[in-house]
DOGUFI-487092 format. One record per residue: residue in three letters; x, y, z negated of N, C-alpha, C, O in turn. Coordinates in pm, whole numbers. Example, Ala and Ser with C-alpha at 12.3 -4.5 7.8 and 13.67 -1.06 7.14 Angstrom:
<residuo=ala&nc1=1319&nc2=-569&nc3=-780&cac1=1230&cac2=-450&cac3=-780&cc1=1320&cc2=-330&cc3=-780&oc1=1424&oc2=-332&oc3=-846>
<residuo=ser&nc1=1285&nc2=-225&nc3=-708&cac1=1367&cac2=-106&cac3=-714&cc1=1290&cc2=3&cc3=-787&oc1=1341&oc2=114&oc3=-804>
This chain:
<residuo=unk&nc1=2225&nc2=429&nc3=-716&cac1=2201&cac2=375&cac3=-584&cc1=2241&cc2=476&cc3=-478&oc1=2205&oc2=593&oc3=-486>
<residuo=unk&nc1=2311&nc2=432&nc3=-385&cac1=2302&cac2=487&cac3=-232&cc1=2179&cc2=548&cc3=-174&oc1=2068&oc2=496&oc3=-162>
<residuo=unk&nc1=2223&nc2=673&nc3=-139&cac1=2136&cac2=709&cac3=-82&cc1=2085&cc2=682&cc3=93&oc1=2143&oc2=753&oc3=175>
<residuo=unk&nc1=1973&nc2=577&nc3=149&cac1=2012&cac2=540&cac3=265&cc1=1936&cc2=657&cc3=336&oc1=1837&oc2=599&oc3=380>
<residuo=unk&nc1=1926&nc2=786&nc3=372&cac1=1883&cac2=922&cac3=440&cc1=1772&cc2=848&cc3=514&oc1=1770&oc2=824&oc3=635>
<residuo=unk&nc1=1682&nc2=817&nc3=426&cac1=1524&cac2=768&cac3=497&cc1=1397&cc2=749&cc3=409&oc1=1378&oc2=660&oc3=325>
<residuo=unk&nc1=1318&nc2=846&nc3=443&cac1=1235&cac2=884&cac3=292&cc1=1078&cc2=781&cc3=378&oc1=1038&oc2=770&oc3=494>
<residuo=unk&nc1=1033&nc2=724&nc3=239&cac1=937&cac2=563&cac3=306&cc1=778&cc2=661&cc3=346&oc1=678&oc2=692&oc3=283>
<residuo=unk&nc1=800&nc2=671&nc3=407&cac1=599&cac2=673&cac3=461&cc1=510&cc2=619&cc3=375&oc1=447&oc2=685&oc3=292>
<residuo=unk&nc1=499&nc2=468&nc3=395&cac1=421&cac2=403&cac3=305&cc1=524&cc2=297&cc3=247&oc1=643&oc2=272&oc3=267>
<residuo=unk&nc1=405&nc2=238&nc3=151&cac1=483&cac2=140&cac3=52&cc1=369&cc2=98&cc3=-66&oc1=260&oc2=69&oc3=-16>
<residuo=unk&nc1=375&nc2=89&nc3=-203&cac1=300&cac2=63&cac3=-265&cc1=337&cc2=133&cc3=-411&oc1=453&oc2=169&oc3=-430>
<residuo=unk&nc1=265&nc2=146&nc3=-485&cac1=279&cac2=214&cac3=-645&cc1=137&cc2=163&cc3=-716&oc1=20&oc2=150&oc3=-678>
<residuo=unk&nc1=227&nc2=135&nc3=-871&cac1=95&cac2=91&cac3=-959&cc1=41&cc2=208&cc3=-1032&oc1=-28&oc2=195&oc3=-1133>
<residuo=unk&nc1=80&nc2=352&nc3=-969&cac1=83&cac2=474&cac3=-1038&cc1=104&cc2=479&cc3=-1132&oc1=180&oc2=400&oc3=-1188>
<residuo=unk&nc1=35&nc2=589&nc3=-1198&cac1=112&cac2=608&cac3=-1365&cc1=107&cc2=538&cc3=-1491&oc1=5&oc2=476&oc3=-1520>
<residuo=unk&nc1=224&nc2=543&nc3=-1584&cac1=145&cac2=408&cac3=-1667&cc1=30&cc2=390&cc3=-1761&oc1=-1&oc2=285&oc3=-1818>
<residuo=unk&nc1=-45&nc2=536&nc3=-1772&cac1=-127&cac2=601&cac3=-1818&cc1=-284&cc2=544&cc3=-1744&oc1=-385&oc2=521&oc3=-1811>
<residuo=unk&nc1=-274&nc2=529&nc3=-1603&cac1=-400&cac2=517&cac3=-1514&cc1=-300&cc2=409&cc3=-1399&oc1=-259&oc2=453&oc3=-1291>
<residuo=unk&nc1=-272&nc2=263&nc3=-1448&cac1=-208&cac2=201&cac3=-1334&cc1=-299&cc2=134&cc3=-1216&oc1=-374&oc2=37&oc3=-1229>
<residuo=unk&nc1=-278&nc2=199&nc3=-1112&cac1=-367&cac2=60&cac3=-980&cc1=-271&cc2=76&cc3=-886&oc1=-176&oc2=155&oc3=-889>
<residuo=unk&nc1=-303&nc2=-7&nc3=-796&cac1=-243&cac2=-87&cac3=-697&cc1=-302&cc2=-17&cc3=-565&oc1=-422&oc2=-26&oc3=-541>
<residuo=unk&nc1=-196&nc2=67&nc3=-463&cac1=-243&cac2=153&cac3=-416&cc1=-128&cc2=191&cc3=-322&oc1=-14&oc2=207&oc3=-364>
<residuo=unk&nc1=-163&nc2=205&nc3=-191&cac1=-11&cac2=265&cac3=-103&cc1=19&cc2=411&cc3=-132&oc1=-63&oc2=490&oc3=-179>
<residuo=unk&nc1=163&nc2=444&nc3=-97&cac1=187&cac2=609&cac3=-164&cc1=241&cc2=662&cc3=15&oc1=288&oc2=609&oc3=116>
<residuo=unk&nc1=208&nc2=764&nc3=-22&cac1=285&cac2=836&cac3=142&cc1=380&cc2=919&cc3=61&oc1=322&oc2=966&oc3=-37>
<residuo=unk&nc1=498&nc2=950&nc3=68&cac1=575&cac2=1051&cac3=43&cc1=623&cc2=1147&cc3=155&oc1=715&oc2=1226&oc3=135>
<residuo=unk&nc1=548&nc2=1137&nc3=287&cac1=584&cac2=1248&cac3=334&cc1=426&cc2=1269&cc3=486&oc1=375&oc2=1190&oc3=565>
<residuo=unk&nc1=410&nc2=1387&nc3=461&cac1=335&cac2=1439&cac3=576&cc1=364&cc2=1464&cc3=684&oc1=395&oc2=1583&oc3=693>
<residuo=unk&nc1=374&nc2=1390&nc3=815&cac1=424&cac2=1448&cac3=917&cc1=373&cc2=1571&cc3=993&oc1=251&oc2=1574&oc3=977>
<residuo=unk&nc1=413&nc2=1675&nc3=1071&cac1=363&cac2=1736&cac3=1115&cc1=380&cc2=1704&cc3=1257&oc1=298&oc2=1758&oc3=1332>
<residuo=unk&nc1=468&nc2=1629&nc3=1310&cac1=529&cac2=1572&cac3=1417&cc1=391&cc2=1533&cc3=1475&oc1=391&oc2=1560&oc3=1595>
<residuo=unk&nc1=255&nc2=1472&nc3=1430&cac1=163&cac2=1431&cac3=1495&cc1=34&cc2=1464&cc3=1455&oc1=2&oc2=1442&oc3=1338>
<residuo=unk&nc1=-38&nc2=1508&nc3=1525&cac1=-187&cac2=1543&cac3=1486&cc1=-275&cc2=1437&cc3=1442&oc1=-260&oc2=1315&oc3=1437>
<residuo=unk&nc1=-379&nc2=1522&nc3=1410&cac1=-459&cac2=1421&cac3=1293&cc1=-553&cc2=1275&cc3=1374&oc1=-627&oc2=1202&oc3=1307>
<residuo=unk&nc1=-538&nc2=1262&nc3=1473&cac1=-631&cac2=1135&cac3=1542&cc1=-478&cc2=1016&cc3=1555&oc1=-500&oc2=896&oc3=1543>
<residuo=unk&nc1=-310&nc2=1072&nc3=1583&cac1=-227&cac2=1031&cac3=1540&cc1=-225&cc2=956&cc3=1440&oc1=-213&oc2=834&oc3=1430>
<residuo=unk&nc1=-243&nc2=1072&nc3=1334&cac1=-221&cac2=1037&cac3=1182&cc1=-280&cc2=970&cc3=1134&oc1=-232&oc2=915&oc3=1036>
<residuo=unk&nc1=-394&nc2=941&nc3=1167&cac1=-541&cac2=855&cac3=1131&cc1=-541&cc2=693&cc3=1189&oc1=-593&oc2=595&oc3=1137>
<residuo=unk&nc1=-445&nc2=705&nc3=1347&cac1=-438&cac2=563&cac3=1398&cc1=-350&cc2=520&cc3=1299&oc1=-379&oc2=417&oc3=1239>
<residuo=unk&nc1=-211&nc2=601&nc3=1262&cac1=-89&cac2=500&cac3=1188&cc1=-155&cc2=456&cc3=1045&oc1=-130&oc2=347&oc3=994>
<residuo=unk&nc1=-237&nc2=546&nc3=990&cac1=-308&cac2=521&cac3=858&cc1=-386&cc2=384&cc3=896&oc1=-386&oc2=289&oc3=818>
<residuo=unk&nc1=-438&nc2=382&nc3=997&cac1=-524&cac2=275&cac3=986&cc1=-469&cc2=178&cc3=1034&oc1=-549&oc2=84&oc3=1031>
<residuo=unk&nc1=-317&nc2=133&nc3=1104&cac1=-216&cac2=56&cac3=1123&cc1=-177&cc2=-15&cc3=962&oc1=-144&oc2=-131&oc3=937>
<residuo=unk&nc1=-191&nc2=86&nc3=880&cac1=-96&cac2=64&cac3=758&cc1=-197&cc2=22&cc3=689&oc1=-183&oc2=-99&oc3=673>
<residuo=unk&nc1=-278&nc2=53&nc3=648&cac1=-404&cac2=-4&cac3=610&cc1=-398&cc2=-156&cc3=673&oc1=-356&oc2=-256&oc3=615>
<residuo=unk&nc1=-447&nc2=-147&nc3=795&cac1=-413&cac2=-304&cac3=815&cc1=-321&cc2=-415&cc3=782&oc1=-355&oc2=-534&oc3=778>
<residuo=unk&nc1=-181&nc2=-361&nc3=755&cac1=-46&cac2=-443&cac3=767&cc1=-156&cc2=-489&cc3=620&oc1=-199&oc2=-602&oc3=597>
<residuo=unk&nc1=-179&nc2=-370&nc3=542&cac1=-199&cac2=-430&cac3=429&cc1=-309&cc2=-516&cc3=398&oc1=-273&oc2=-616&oc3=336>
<residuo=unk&nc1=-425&nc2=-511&nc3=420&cac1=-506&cac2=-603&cac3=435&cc1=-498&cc2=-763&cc3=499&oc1=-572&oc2=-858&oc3=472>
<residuo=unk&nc1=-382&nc2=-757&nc3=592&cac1=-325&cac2=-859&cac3=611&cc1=-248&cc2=-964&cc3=542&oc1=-251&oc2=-1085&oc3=564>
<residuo=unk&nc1=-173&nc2=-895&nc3=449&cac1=-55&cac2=-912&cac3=338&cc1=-141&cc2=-949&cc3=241&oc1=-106&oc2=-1050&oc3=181>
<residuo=unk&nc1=-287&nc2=-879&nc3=189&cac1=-329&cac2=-916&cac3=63&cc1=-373&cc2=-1056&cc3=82&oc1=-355&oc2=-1144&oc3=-2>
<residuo=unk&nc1=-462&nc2=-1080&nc3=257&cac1=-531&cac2=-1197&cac3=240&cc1=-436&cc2=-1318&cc3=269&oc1=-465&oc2=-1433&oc3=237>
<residuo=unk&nc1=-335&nc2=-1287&nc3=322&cac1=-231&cac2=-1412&cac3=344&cc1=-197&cc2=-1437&cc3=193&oc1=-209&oc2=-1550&oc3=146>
<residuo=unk&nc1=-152&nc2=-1326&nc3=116&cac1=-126&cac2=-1388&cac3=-51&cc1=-240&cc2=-1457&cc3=-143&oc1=-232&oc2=-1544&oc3=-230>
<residuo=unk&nc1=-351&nc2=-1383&nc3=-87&cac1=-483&cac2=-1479&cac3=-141&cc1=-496&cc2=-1591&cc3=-173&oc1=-543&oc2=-1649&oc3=-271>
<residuo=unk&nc1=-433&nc2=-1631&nc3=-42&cac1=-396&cac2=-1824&cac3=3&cc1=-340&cc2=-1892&cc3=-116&oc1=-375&oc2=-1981&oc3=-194>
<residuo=unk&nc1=-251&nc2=-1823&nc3=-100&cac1=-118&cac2=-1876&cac3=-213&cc1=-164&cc2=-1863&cc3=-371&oc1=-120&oc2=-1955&oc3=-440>
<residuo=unk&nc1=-251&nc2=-1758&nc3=-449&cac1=-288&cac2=-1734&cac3=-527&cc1=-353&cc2=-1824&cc3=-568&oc1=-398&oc2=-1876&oc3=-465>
<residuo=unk&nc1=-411&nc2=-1911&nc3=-703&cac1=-457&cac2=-1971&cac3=-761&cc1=-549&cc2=-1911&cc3=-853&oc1=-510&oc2=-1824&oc3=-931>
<residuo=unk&nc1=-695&nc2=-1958&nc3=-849&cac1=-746&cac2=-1955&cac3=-989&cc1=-747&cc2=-1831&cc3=-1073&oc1=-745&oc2=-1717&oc3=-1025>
<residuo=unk&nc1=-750&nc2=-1855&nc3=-1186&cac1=-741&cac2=-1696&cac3=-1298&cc1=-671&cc2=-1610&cc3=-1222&oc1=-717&oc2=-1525&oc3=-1146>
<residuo=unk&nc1=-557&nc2=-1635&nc3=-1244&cac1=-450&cac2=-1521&cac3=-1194&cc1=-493&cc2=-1469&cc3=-1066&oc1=-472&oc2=-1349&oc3=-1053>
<residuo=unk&nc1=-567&nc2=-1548&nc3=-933&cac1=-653&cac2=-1427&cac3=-841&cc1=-763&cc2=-1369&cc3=-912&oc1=-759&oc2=-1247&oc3=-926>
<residuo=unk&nc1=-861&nc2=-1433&nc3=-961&cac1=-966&cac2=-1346&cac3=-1042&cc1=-894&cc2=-1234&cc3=-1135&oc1=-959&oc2=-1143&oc3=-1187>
<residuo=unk&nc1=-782&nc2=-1246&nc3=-1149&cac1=-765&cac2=-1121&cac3=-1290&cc1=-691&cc2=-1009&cc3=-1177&oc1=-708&oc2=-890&oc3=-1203>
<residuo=unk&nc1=-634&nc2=-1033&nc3=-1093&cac1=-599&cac2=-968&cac3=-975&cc1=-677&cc2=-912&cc3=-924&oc1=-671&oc2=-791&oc3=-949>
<residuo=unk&nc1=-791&nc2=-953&nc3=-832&cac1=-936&cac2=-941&cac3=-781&cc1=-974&cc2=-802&cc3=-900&oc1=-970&oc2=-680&oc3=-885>
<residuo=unk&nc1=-1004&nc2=-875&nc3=-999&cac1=-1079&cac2=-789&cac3=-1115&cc1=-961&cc2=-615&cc3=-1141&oc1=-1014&oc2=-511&oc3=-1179>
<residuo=unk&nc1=-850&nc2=-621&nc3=-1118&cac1=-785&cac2=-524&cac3=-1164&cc1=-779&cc2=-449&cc3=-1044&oc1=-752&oc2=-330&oc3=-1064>
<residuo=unk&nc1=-800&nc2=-491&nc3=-892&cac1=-810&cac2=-433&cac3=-770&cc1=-951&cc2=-338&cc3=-765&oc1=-957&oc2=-234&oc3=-699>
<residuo=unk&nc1=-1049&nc2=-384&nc3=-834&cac1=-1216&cac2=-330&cac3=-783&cc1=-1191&cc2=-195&cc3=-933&oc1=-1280&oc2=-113&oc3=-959>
């Protein structure tokens, strides 16, 4: 793959395949902004995501949300 010169902030990973969950990853620390900064965009991103889970909720059916649900807690 191409490299497109833009390393992701956030995103998501099921971590290792040893200990997998469902979990956003930061790959980089900014220093560009102090920590009440760093804490609003965290809690921006946090939100997008909480947004995203409950809109898919909708769509989710039955078992397959309960076994979802159950592998999230």
């Amino acid at each position: 793959l191409e490299d497109p010169g833009k390393i992701v902030q956030t995103g998501y990973s099921v971590g290792s395949q040893s200990h997998p969950q469902f979990d956003w990853a930061k790959n980089l620390l900014s220093k560009n902004f102090n920590t009440q900064e760093q804490q609003e965009i965290g809690y921006l991103e946090s939100s997008v995501f909480a947004l995203f889970w409950n809109m898919a909720r909708k769509l989710i059916y039955g078992n397959i949300k309960k076994d979802i649900e159950g592998f999230l807690e």
